[in-house]
N, C-alpha and C positions, 0 to 999 in steps of 0.2 A: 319842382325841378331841382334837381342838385346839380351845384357847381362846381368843378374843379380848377384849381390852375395848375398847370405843370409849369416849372420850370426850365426853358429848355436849352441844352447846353452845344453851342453849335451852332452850326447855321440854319440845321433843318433836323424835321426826325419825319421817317417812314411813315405812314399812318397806321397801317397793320401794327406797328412797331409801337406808337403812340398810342393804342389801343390794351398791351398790354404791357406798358412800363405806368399805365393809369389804373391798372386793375381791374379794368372791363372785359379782361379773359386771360388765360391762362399760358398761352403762349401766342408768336406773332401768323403764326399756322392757321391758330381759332381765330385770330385776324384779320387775315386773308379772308377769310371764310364769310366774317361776318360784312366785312366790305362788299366782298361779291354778291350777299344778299339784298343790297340797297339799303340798308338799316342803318346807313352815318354819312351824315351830311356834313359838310363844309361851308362855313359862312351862309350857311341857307341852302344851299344844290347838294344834291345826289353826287355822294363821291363813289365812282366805281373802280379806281384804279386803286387797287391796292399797296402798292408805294409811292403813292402820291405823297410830295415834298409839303410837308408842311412847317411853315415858319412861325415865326411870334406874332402876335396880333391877328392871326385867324384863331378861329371858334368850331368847334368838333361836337358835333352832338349825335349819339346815338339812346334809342329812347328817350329816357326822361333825366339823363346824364348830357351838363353841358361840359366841355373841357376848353378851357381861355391859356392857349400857349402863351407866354411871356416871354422874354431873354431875361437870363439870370445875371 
């Protein structure tokens, strides 16, 4: 499994949005898209809201990509 961390600057980032400022698609559109197929979970559970607020210290994983949000 491959890990990521983002850095992230704020209080919160989008998840769509989080999806591709990590490089797991090409814009936050393909983001949307891929959230609504159940393919990325949060801390463990099925995220299906696509701007779902996520902060520092949750965990993003879709496939075999995990992404560990920080604060910078």
């Amino acid at each position: 499994m491959q890990t990521v961390e983002f850095d992230l600057e704020g209080e919160y980032v989008e998840l769509n949005q989080l999806l591709k400022l990590a490089g797991l698609c090409d814009s936050g559109g393909a983001g949307k898209q891929i959230v609504a197929s159940g393919a990325v979970s949060v801390d463990g559970n099925v995220e299906l809201r696509k701007t779902a607020k996520i902060r520092a210290g949750q965990v993003v994983r879709l496939d075999d990509v995990e992404i560990r949000v920080v604060q910078r």
